[in-house]
Structure formats: structure tokens, C-alpha cells
PAZANU-954696 format. One record per residue (C-alpha): residue number from 1; chain; x, y, z. Coordinates in steps of 0.5 Angstrom, whole numbers, plus 500, padded with zeros to 3 digits. Example, Ala and Ser with C-alpha at 12.3 -4.5 7.8 and 13.67 -1.06 7.14 Angstrom:
# PAZANU-954696
resi;chain;u;v;w
1;A;525;491;516;
2;A;527;498;514;
END
This chain:
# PAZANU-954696
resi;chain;u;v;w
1;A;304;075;937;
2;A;298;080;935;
3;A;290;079;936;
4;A;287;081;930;
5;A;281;081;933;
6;A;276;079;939;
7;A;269;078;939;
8;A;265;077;947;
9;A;261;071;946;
10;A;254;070;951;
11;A;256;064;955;
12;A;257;061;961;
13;A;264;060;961;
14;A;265;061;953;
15;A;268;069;954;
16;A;270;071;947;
17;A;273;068;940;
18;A;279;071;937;
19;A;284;071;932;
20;A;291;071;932;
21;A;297;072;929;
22;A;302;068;932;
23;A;308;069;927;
24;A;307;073;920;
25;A;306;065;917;
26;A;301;063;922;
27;A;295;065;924;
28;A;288;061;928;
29;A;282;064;927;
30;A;276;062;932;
31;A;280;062;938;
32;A;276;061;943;
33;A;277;064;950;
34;A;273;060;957;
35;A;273;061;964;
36;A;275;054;967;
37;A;272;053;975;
38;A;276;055;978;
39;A;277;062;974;
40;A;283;062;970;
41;A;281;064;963;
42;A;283;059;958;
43;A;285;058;950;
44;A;282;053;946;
45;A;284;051;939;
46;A;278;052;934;
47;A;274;045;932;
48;A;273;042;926;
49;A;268;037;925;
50;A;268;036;932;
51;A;275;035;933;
52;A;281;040;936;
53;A;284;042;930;
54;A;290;044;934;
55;A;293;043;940;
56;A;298;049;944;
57;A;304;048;948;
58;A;302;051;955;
59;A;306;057;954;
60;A;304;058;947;
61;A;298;057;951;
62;A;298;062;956;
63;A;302;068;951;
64;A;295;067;947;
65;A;291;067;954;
66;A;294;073;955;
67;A;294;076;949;
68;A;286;076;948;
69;A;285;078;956;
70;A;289;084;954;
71;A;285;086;948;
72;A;279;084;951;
73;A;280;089;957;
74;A;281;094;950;
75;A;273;094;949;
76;A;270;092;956;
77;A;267;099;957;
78;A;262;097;952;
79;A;261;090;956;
80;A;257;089;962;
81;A;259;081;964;
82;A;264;080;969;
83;A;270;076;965;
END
């Protein structure tokens, strides 16, 4: 699995979009990464007309949760919110 890019986005609890290659054959764009309340990050799968256009098995979830946390810790230096 490879983030293939990240971008912080300003929200209250939406924290970046990103893209990922899970397998060479697949790929998610627009993945978007959010701050839960009780402060857990989480992915979502990207909408299309208002809907989920994918859903996650919990631990494909939490690879890709990780994945972006990791990559987004690469540019943290030139962001000042706190994730």
C-alpha cells in the first residue's frame, strides 16, 4: 500500500484527502481522512452523488488510516493545526 498523495484540508474534523495505491490494480482517489470525537482518525471512502462509492473491511480501514497518519506527519512541519 502506497499514499500517493496528501493534501491537509481546513475543517473541523475533516484532517486531509488522499490517494492510495492499495494494490498495483487498485487505486482510491480522494480519500478523505477525519478526526471522530473521541479522537481516533478515520478513512472514508470518497462520495459520488452523495453516496459512498466504496466501503472498507475494518482493517483494510485501518492500514490505509495509518498509511495517511504517516504520510501526513511527513508535511506536518509546514502545517500548524493540531491532527
Amino acid at each position: 500500500m502506497e499514499i500517493l498523495s496528501i493534501r491537509p484540508v481546513a475543517g473541523p474534523k475533516d484532517v486531509a484527502l488522499y490517494d492510495v495505491e492499495i494494490t498495483p490494480h487498485l487505486r482510491l482517489f480522494n480519500v478523505l481522512l477525519r478526526k471522530s470525537p473521541d479522537g481516533r482518525l478515520r478513512s472514508f471512502a470518497p462520495k459520488a452523488f452523495g453516496k459512498h462509492s466504496a466501503s472498507f473491511h475494518p482493517e483494510l480501514a485501518e492500514q490505509m488510516t495509518q498509511a495517511a497518519i504517516a504520510a501526513l506527519g511527513s508535511k506536518a512541519a509546514y502545517d500548524t493545526r493540531e491532527i
